[in-house]
N, C-alpha and C positions, 0 to 999 in steps of 0.2 A: 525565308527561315531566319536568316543573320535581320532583317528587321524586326521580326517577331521576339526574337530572344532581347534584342535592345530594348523596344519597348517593355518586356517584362521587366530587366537589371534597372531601367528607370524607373519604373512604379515600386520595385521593391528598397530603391535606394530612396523614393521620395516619404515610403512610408517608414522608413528609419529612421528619416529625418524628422519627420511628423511624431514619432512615440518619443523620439531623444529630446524633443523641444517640447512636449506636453508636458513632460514632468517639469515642477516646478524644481526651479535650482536654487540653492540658500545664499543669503546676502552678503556681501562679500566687504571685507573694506573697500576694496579698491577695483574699477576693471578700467586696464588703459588698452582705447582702440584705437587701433595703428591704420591707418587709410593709405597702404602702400601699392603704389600707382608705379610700375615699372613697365606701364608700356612706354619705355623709352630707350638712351643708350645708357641708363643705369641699371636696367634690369641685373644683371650678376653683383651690383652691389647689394640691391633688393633680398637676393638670395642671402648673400654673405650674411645684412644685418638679422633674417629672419634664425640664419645658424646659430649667432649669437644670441638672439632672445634665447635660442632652446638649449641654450647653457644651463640656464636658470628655469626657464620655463612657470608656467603659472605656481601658487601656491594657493595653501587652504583659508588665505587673506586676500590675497591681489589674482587676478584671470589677466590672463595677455590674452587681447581677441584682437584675429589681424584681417584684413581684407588684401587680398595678394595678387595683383597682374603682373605678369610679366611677358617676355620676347620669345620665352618657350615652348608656350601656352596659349590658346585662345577661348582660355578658363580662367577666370577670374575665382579664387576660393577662396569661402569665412573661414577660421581654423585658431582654433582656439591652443594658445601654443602651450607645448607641453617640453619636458625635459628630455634632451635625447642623450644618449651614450655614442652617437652614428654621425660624427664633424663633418661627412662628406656628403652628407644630404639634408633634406629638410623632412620630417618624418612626423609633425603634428598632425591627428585627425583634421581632414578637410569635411568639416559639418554643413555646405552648403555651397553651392558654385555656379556662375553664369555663364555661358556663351555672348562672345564678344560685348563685352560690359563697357562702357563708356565712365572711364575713370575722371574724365575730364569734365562729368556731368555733378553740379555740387547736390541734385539730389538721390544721386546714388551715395556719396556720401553721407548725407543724413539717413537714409535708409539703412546704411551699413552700424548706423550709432543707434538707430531705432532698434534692429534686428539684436544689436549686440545687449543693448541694457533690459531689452523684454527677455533672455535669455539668461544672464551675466549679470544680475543686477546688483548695485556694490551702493555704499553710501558717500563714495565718490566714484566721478569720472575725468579720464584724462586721454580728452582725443587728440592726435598726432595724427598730418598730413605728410606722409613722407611723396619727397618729387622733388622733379627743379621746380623752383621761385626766382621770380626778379623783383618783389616787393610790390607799388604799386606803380602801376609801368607802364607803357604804351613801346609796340617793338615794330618790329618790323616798317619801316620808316621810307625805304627802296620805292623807286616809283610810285610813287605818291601813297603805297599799299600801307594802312597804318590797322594792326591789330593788338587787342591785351591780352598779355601774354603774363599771368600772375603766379598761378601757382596751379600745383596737378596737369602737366601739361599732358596729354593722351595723343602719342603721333598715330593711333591707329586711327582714331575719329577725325582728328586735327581739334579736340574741343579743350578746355583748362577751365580752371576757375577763377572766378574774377574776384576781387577783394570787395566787390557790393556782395558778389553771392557767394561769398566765403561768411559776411557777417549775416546775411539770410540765415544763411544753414546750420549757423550754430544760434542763431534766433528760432528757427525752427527747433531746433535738437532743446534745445529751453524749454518750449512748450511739449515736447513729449515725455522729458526726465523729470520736467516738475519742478524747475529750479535753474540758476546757472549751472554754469560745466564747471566744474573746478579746477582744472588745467585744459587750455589752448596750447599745441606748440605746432611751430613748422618744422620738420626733418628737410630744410628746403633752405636754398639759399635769400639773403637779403629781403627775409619776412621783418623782421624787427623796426616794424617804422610805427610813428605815431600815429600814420596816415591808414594803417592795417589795423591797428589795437580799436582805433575810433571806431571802427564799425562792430566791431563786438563787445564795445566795454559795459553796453545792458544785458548781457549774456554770459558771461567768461569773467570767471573770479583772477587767475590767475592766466599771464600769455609768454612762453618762452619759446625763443628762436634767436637767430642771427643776424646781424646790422650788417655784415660782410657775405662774402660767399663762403658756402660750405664745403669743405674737403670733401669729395666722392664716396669717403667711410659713414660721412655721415655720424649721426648721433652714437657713444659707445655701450650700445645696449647690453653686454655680458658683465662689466664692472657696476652701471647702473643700477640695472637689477638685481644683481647680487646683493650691493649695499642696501638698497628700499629694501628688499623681499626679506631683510632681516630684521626689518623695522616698522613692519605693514603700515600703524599708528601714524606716520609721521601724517603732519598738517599737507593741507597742498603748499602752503606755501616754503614747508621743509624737501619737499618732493622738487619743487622747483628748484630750488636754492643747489638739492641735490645734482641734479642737472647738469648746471650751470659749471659747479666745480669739477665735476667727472670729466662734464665736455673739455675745459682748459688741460684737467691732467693727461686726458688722454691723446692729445695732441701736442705735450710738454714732454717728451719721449717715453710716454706711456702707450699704451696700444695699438695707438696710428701712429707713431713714432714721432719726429717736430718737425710742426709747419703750423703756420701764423693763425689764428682764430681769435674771436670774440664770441661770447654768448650771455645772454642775459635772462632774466627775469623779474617780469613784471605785476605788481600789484595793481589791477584793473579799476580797483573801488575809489582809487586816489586819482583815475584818471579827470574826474570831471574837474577837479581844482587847475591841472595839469590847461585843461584848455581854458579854463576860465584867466587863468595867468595870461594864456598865450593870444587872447582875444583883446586882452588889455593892451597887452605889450603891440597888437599887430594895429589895433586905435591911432595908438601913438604917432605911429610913422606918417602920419599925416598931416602929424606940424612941422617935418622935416621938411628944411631947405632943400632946394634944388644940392646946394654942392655937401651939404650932410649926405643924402641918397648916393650922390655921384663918389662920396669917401668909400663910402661902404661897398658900393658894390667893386670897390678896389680891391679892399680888404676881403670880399669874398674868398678870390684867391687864393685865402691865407687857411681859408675854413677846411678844417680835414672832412676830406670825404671815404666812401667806399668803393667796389667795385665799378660803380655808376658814377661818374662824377660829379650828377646832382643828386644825389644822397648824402646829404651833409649829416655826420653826427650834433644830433639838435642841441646837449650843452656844449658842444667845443662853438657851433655858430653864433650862441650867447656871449660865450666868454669874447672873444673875437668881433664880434660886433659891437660890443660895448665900450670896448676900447677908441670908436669914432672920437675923435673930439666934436663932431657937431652931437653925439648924444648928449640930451637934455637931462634924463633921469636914469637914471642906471640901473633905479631901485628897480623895476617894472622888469627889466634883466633878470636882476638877483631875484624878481620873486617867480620865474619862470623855471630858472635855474634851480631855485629849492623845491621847487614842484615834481620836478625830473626826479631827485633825490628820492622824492617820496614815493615816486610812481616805480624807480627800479630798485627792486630790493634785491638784486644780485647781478654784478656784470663782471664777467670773468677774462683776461683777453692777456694773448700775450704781447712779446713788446715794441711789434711794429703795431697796436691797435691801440698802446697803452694810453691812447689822447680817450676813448671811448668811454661815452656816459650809458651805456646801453639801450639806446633809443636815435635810430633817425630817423631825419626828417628831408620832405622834395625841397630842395630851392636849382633852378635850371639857370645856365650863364647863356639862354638861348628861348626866344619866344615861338612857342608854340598854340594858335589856337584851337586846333583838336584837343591838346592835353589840359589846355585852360580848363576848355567846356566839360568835361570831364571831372577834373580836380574839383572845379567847385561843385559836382553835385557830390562828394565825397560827405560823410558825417562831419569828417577833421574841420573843412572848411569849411561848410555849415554854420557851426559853433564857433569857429577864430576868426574869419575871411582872412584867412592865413592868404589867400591865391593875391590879394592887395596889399600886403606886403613886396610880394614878389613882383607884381608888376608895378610899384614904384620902383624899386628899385635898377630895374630890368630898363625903365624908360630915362635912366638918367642915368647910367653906364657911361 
């Protein structure tokens, strides 16, 4: 009997979901989908930031549509957030929902962006991976065991996504919206590299995220949204920009109270000059002397990094390495460095990060060739052979 009634509350819930989804829904400015992955130990942040969206909750311009795992649950739910009066719970309609969903799989991810713009459809979109990240990375290193550990990490599967099928998926998500995304961002830590942007820069107008690690609060989505959903109209690139500054005040004893951050934003469309600079400049190192390479990789040292110690902020490594006196031409510097300029149009940071251009990049004080073979099939180094850079310099240490 208790089975028969189940399969009935299913068939009557799936044809709800079937009449709620047939009618067509009218176009919206804006629909930002949040791909929040808490099968992990941030699930109760995941919570917290969803309480927060429902400060604000959607409007008759902008749809908050969220994808929701968490350590509660072994329900994954779509749920288009709405405004609650209720801080102690989370109370948006759940419009759709899996059993044991694989968060770590990046085409449930597109499928979550497919699901949401056939429903939700706006004449922008702004996807958001919220989860840990460690940029583009190789972990686990322990008895020879070497696995990538990038972003969306999923401990219920063991599975994550990897920054090749991160820029899939929003290559994918390209070909079903008809167009780029209009905001990329990580709710993740140590996404902001040039070596992430590069796999999506033929896909993703605009990419905001973090060169550092992220506070556990995460992105401050109640002050965000309040300001955007006042302003539907803005540009992506005002939306960005918004971001960026919310993120700094709100860890500037505003709502997360103070503790150190950086966050940036990037112009995707400037990224191609970006590498074509950096291809030049990575030529170059080729007429360097043995004791020019052997200066520099001194002066590495000197390069501010992030959490990872080979995550160099890419213009502090310019400014800093230019200073060799075996460098020949500096200009080939300076014009990688104005490049940077062009490609971040907003990098917000307080003032233990205040050296941050909004953009790093890999350089390793240590040879690895797992991570080589790897690196170089990357777009980044495709287009630079940025990875021969790095191994002259690495060979003459």
């Amino acid at each position: 009997m208790k089975t028969t009634q189940n399969i009935f509350l299913a068939l009557v819930l799936t044809i709800f979901s079937c009449i709620l989804h047939a009618t067509p829904q009218t176009q919206k400015e804006w629909t930002m989908l949040v791909f929040i992955n808490g099968h992990n130990n941030l699930s109760p942040f995941a919570t917290m930031n969803l309480k927060d969206m429902e400060k604000t909750g959607s409007s008759d311009q902008v749809n908050i549509v969220v994808e929701w795992g968490s350590e509660e649950s072994n329900l994954t739910k779509r749920m288009l957030v709405k405004k609650s009066t209720d801080p102690k719970k989370v109370t948006s309609p759940v419009l759709l929902s899996f059993e044991d969903h694989d968060m770590g799989d990046y085409n449930n991810l597109v499928d979550f962006v497919k699901w949401g713009s056939e429903n939700f459809p706006a004449r922008h979109y702004f996807v958001a991976v919220w989860n840990h990240g460690s940029g583009w990375h190789f972990q686990n290193r322990n008895a020879g065991s070497i696995s990538t550990n990038d972003i969306s990490f999923d401990d219920h599967t063991g599975n994550k996504i990897t920054t090749e099928q991160l820029g899939v998926a929003m290559g994918q998500i390209k070909q079903i919206i008809g167009r780029n995304i209009d905001i990329y961002g990580s709710d993740a830590c140590l996404m902001a590299m040039v070596e992430v942007a590069a796999e999506m820069k033929d896909s993703v107008d605009y990419f905001v995220g973090s060169e550092d690690t992220e506070p556990e609060q995460g992105w401050p989505y109640a002050p965000f949204l309040q300001k955007w959903l006042t302003k539907p109209t803005m540009t992506p690139a005002e939306v960005s920009i918004l971001l960026s500054k919310e993120y700094k005040k709100a860890y500037s004893g505003g709502v997360y109270g103070a503790k150190e951050v950086t966050f940036s934003a990037m112009d995707l469309s400037k990224l191609d000059a970006l590498l074509a600079s950096t291809k030049a400049l990575a030529a170059s190192f080729k007429n360097y002397s043995k004791d020019a390479l052997k200066e520099m990789g001194q002066l590495m040292n000197s390069v501010s990094a992030f959490y990872y110690s080979d995550y160099k902020d890419f213009g502090n490594f310019l400014t800093v390495m230019s200073t060799a006196k075996g460098v020949t031409d500096k200009k080939l510097f300076n014009n990688v460095a104005a490049d940077i300029k062009n490609v971040v149009i907003s990098v917000e940071s307080t003032q233990t990060f205040q050296f941050a251009t909004g953009i790093s990049i890999w350089f390793p004080d240590y040879e690895s060739k797992d991570e080589m073979t790897r690196y170089t099939g990357l777009e980044f180094d495709k287009q630079t052979s940025w990875s021969g850079v790095i191994d002259s310099i690495l060979a003459n240490k």
